[in-house]
C-alpha positions in Angstrom: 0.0 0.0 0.0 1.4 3.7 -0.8 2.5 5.8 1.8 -0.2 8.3 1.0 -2.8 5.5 2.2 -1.4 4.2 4.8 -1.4 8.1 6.5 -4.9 8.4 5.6 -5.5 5.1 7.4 -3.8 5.8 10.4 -5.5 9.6 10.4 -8.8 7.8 10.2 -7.5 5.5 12.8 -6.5 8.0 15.5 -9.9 10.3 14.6 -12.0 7.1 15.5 -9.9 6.5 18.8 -10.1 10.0 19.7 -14.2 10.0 19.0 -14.5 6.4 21.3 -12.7 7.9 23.9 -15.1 11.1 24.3 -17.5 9.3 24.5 -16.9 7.9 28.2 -20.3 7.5 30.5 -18.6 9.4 33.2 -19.3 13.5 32.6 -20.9 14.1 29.5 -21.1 17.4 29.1 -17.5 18.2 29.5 -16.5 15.8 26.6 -19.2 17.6 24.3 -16.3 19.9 22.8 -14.0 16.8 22.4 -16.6 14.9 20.7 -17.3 17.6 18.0 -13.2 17.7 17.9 -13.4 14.2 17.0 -16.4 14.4 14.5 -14.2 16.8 12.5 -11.3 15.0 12.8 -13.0 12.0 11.5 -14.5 13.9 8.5 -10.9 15.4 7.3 -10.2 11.7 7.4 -12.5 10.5 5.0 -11.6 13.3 3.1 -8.3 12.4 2.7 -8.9 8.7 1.8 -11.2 9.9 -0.8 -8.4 11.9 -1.7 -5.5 9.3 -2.0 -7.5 8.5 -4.9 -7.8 10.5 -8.3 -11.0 9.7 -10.4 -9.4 6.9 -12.4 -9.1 4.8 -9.4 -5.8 4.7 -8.9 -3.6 6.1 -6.5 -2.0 9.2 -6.8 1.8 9.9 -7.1 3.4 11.1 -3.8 5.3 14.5 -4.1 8.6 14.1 -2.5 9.3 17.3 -0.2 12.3 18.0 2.1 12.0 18.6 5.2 13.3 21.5 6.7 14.8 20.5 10.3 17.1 23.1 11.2 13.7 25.6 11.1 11.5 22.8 12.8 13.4 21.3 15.4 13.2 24.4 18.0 9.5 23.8 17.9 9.6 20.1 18.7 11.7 21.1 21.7 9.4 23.5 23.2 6.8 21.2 22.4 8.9 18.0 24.2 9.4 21.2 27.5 5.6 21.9 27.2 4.6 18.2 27.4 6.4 17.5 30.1 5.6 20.8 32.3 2.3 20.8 31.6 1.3 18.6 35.0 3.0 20.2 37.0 2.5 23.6 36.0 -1.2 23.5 34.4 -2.6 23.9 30.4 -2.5 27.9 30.6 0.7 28.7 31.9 2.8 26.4 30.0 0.7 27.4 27.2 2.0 30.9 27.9 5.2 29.9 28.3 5.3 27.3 25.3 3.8 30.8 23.2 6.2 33.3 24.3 9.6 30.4 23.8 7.8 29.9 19.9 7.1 33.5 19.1 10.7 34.7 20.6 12.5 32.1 18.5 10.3 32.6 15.4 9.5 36.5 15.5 12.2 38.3 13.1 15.5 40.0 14.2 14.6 43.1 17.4 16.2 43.8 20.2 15.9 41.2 22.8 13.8 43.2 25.5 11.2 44.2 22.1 10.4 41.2 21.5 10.0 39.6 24.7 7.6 42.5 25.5 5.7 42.3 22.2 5.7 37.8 22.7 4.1 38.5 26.4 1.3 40.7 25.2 0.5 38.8 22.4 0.7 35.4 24.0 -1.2 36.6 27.3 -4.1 38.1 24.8 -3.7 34.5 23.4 -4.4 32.5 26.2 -7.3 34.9 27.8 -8.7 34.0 24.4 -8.1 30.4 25.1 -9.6 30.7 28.7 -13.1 32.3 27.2 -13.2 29.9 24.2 -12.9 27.0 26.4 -13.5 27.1 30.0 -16.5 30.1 30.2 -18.3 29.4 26.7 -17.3 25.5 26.3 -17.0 24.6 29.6 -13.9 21.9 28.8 -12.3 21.1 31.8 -8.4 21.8 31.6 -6.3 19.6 32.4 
């Protein structure tokens, strides 16, 4: 099987998982975002094995790409810090922290002190967002 179809399998896989596991008896209503999550998930899923296909039947050809490490690989860190502070120190401030370590490494070249200040604002405007969106209007528990 091409590479192509096997992702779109294991997408279609996860999206199912993901869906099942919302779906606990314990707590409905706080799994009510997760389950919509998953829905969506599982609908980009089909979408994608429908599109491993061209009309003809057979599969299409696979575009080789390059991937670009040396750009990516400060994000996986922060991600790797984020997922294992995240316990201890709760979804929203590691969020903010995870935010501000992205958009200092990411933002173009200011002085130091400039773009800390301009990261801060923008990633605490962020995550008041975030604590609206989810814990006032959707009512998701945070881990």
């Amino acid at each position: 099987m091409k590479t192509e179809r096997w992702i779109c399998v294991w997408m279609a896989s996860i999206a199912m998982l993901l869906f099942v596991l919302s779906t606990v008896p314990s707590n409905q209503e706080a799994f009510v975002f997760p389950r919509i999550v998953g829905l969506i998930l599982i609908a980009i899923a089909a979408a994608a094995i429908l599109g491993a296909w061209d009309r003809s039947g057979s599969p299409r050809e696979s575009i080789s790409v390059r991937i670009p490490w040396r750009t990516i690989w400060p994000a996986l860190v922060v991600f790797l810090v984020y997922l294992n502070l995240a316990e201890t120190l709760g979804f929203y401030t590691t969020s903010l922290l995870a935010f501000v370590a992205l958009s200092m490494i990411y933002s173009p070249a200011q002085s130091a002190g400039l773009r800390l200040v301009k990261s801060g604002v923008i990633a605490g405007g962020f995550i008041a967002a975030l604590y609206v969106l989810f814990t006032l209007l959707l009512r998701v528990q945070m881990p």
